[in-house]
N, C-alpha and C positions, 0 to 999 in steps of 0.2 A: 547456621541459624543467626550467628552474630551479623554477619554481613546483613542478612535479612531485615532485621529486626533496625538497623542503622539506614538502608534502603527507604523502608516505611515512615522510617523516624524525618528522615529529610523531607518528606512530601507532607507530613504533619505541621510543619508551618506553615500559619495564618496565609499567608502571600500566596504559598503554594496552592495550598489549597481552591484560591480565589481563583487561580489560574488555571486548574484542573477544570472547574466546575465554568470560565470561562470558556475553556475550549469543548467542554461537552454542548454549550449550548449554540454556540458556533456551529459545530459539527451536524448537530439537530437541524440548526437553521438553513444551514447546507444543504444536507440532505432533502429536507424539505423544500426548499426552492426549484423548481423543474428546473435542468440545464445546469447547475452547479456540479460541483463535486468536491470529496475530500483533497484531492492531490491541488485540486487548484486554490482551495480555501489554505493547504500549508505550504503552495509555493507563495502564497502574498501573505503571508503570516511570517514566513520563517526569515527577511529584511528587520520585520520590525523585534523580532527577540533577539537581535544580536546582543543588548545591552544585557538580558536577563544573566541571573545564574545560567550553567549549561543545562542545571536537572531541573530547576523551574522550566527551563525554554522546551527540553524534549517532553518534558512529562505531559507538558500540554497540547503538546503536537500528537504524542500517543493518545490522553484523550479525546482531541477533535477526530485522528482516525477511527478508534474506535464508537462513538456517536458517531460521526458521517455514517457507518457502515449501516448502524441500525437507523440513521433520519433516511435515507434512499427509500427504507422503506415505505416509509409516509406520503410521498407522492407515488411510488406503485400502488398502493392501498387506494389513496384517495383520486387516484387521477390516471392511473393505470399507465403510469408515465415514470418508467423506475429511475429514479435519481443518482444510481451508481447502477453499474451491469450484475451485482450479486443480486440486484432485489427482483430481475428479470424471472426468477424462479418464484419471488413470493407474491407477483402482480398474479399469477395462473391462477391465486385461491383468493387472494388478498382482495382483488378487486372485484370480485364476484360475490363475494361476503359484503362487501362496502355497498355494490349494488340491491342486495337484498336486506338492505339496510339494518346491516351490524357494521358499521364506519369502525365505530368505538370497541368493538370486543374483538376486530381484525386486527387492531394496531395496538390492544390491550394483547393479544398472543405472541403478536410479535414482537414487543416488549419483553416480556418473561422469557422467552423462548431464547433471547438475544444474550441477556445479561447471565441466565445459566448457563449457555455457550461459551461466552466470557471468560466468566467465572473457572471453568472447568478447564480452560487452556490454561491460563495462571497457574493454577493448581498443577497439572501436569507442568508446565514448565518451572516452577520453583524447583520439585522436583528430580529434574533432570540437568539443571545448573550445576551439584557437584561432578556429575559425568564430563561435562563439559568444558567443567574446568580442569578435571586433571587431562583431558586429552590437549586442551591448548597449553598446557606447561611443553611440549615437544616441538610446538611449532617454532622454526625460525625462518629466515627469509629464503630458501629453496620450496620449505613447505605453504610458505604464502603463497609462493609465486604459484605452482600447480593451485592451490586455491580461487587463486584471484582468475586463473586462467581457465577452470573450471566453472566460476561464475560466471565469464564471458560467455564460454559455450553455451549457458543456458538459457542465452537471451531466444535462442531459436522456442522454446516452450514458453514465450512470456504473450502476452497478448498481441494481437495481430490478426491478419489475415490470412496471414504466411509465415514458416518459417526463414523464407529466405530474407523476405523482408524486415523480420527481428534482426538478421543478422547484417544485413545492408544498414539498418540503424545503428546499429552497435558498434559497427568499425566507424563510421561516419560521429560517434560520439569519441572513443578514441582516438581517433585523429585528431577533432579539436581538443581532447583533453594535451597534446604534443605540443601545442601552440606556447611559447615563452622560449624562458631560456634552461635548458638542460643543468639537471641541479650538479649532476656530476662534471660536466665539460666544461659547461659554462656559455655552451654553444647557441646564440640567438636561432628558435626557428620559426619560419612562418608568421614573423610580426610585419612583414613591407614595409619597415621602416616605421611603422606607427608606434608607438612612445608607450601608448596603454597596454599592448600584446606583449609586450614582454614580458608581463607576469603570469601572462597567459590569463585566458577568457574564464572569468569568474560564473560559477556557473549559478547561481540565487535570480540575478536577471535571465540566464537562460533557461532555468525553471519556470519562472511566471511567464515568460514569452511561449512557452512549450503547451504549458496545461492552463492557463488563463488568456492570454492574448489571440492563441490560435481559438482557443473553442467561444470566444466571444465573436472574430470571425467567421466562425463555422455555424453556430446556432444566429447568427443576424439575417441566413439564408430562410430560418423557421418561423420571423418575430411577428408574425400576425398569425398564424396557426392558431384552430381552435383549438381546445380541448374540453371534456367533460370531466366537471369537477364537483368533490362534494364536502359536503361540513360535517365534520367526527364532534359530536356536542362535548364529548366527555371521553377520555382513552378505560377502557373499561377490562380490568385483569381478570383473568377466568379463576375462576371456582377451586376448591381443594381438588373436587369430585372428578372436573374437564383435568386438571393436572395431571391427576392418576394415572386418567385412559389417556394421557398423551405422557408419560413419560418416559415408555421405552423409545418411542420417537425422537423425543428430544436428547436423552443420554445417548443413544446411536447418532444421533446426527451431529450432538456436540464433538461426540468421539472420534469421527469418523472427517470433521470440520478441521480439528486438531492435528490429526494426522496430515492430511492434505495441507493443512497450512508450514507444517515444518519441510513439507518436500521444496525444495529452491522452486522458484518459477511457477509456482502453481497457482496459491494467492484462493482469496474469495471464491470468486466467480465461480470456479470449476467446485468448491465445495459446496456452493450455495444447488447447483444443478444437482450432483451427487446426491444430497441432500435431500433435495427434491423426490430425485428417485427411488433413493433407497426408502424412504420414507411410504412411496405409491409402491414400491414391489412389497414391504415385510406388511401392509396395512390389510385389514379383515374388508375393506372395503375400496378397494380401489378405484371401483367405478366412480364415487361421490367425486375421486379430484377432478379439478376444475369449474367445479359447481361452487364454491364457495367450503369447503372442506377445512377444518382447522388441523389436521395432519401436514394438508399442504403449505400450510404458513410456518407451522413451528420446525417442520423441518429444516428447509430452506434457511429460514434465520438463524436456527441453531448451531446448522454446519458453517455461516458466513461471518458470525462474529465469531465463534471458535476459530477459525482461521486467523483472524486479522489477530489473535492472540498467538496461534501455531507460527503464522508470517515472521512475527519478530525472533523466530530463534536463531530461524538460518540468518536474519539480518542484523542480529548483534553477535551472534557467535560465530557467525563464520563470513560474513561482509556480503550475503548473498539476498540482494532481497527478495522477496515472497511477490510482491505487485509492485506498481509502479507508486503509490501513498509509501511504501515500506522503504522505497531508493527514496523518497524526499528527506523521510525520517535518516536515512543513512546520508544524506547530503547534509542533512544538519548538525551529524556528529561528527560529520570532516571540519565542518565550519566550526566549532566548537573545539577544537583541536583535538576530539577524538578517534583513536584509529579502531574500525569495529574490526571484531574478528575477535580471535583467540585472545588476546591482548585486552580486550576490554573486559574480558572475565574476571582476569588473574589479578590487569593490574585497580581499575573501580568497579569490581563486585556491586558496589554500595547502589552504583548509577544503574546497574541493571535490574536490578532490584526496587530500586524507585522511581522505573519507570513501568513494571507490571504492578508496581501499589497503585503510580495513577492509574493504570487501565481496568485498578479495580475497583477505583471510585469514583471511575468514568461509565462503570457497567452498571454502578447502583444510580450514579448520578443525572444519566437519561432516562432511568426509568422513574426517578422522582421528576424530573423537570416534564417529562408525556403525560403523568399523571396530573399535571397542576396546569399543563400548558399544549393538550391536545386540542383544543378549539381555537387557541390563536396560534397553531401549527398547521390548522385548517387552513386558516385564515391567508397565510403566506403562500399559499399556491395561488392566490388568487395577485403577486403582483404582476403587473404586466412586466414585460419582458423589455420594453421601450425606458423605463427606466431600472430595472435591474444594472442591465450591461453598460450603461454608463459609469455607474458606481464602481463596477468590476474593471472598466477602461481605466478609471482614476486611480483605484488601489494600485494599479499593474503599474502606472507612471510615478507613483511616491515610493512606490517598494524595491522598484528598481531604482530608483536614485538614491534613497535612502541607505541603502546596503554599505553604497563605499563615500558618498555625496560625490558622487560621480557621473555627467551628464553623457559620458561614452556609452554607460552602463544602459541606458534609457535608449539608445539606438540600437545595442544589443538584443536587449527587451523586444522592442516593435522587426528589426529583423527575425530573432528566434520564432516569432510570433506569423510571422507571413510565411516563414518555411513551416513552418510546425501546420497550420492551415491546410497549406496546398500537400504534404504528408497525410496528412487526416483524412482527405479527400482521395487518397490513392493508395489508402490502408496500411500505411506507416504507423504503428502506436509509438507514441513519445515516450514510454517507458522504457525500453531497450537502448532507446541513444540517453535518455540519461545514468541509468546502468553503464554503458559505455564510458560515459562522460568521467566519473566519479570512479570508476575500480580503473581505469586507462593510464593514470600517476600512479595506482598500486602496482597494476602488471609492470610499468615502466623500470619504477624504486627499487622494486623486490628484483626484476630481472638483474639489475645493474649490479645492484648487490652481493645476488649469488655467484654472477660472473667472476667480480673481485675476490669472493672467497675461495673459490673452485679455478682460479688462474684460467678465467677465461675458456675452459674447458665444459661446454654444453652435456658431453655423455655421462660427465661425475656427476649431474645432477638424479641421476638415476639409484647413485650409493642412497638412496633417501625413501626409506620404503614409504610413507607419506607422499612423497611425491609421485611416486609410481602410483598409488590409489586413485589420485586424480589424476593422473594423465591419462589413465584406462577410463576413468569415467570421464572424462574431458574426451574421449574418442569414442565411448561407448553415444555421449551425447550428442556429438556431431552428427553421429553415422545414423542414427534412430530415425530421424526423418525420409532419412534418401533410403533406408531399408523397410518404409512403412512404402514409400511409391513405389518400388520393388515388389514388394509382395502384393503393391495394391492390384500392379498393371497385370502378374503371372496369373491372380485371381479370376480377373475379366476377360483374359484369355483363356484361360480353361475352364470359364460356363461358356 
């Protein structure tokens, strides 16, 4: 409780504060914008907090994720155009409400429905932090290493098209994470003589090149596309009475969001569906979804900001992130010199702790900024696109130089950015290679290490019952895909 209590305590300054409530309206503004998103709003955001504190800089990167999560909703709502892939579950009700002209009481549900979500992962993870901390008093660097090796495996379950191609990304991210000189040898590798590489490829420019520079490429293929769009006059919060009959909905699907979100690799998205459905299966009316149904909204959102709250535990507590927003926030506590995983428990409590304070003043905080600022939330879907992505062009070029004042860095940027495009285009998601990118120095450190301790002997790694945990489930995850096409092919053979 003490920890707790000093957590909260830090994020109660003045500055912080401004900066919480900075990134909630960001995140809104995000969301809201067709073609934006969270992950690209904190790779051009996380250059410019280098100077901050580290818990000013992350706390407000967790509130801009958490607003992004719930502004996505605001362009499914109003424009049937979901702004992130979780809100693809809350357009099915959202915008059929919007069309039957309730704008204001679709984005008032989804509101409430977001921030109890919120709220309820917090609460469950406060929680479950002393668990977590006495399990990471055991780890040392044999039990990293099966960890970090274990988070690799599970880029195959991360967003994509495919398994294989998670994992096509994810070696291709560790490999550039190899580039420099070997901390232990001393050994230059893969710089061809170039002067910058040897400290190896900084990765904040190949973040903004990945999730900003490619989908500026990508969406310029869309910039005159119509859309239909409409104006919410007023965000309008349901009734005690609407509460009532929606809140076994909503505690199931926060419940249920939570869970999902602490599973590695799973994230949003797949809660926000879940959500969705379990929501249409436990309902007395099932037929109404899709009609405009307030079931089908608070569902959905319930279960997808509960996530983005469940996301951060496997990625402060065990370095594993939940989605591809969750590896940003884990790229920014490398940068910040901190190591997530067991380690950040034991050794700044305080930091983990004041960074679910922000995401709990982030949960009230968009639902006070919708209420004062749902019609010129409207309003923002209506910019064109022709100047949007210019703006987004310039940030990508100051925040990649900015980083180190380094004009290498700025060609990094525009190459990550043309690979990451012609990826996009061939169902590569940039979340697994930067996963790759970011745990690829840990699997490296931790391997090396262990060696050293274990004289160079691989099978002693075994004495480590920890590490046998994850190497079974480091094999149990490999193998799930290729035993899903297994059973898929014996099935279609014997109908």
């Amino acid at each position: 409780m003490e920890d707790v209590i000093k957590g909260f305590g830090l994020i109660l300054e003045f500055k912080n504060i401004l900066l919480i409530f900075g990134g909630v309206l960001i995140g809104v503004l995000v969301g809201a914008l067709p073609g934006l998103s969270s992950p690209m709003a904190i790779a051009l955001l996380m250059p410019f907090t280098i100077s901050l504190d580290p818990v000013a800089s992350i706390s407000m990167m967790a509130a801009l994720y958490c607003a992004g999560t719930f502004g996505g909703s605001i362009t499914a709502i109003l424009i049937n155009a979901p702004g992130a892939p979780p809100a693809v579950a809350t357009a099915l009700d959202g915008y059929q409400m919007a069309k039957n002209g309730e704008p204001g009481r679709a984005l008032g549900l989804a509101a409430i429905s977001s921030v109890i979500g919120g709220i309820i992962a917090i609460i469950i993870f406060l929680m479950a932090t002393p668990v977590l901390a006495e399990i990471a008093l055991k780890f040392g660097p044999v039990e990293y290493f099966g960890l970090t090796l274990f988070a690799l495996s599970m880029l195959a379950a991360m967003s994509g098209k495919s398994s294989i191609r998670n994992l096509i990304a994810g070696v291709m991210g560790v490999l550039i994470s190899t580039i420099g000189v070997h901390l232990a040898t001393g050994v230059e590798r893969f710089d061809f003589g170039v002067d910058e590489l040897t400290e190896g490829i900084k990765f904040v420019p190949v973040l903004i090149g990945l999730f900003a520079m490619s989908e500026l490429l990508n969406q310029s293929r869309t910039l005159n596309a119509a859309v239909e769009r409409m104006n919410a006059k007023a965000l309008r919060l349901p009734t005690i009475a609407e509460l009532k009959a929606l809140k076994g909905t909503i505690l199931r699907s926060s419940g249920l969001g939570t869970f999902i979100g602490i599973l590695p690799a799973e994230g949003s998205t797949v809660a926000a569906m879940m959500g969705y459905n379990e929501a249409k299966r436990w309902s007395k009316t099932p037929e109404k979804f899709g009609t405009g149904h307030a079931e089908g909204i608070v569902g959905p959102e319930a279960a997808n900001n509960a996530a983005a709250g469940g996301a951060m535990v496997p990625t402060l507590a065990l370095g594993i992130p939940g989605s591809g927003t969750t590896a940003l926030i884990l790229a920014a506590l490398v940068m910040h010199g901190f190591r997530p995983g067991p380690y950040l428990i034991t050794e700044t409590p305080h930091l983990v702790h004041a960074i679910f304070g922000a995401m709990l003043f982030a949960n009230i905080g968009f639902l006070a900024i919708g209420l004062v600022g749902a019609r010129f939330f409207s309003y923002v879907t209506f910019v064109p696109k022709r100047f949007l992505w210019p703006s987004v062009f310039v940030f990508s070029l100051i925040g990649s130089y900015a980083y180190s004042s380094a004009f290498f860095d700025v060609w990094v940027m525009l190459i990550s950015g043309i690979i990451g495009y012609f990826a996009l285009r061939n169902g590569f998601s940039p979340a697994p290679f930067v996963m790759g990118l970011i745990l690829g120095k840990m699997v490296e450190e931790t391997f090396t290490q262990s060696m050293v301790i274990y004289e160079n002997n691989f099978m002693n790694f075994f004495d480590s019952g920890v590490f046998i945990f994850f190497f079974i489930l480091t094999f149990v995850s490999l193998s799930t895909p290729f035993w899903g096409q297994i059973r898929k092919k014996f099935s279609s053979t014997k109908s």
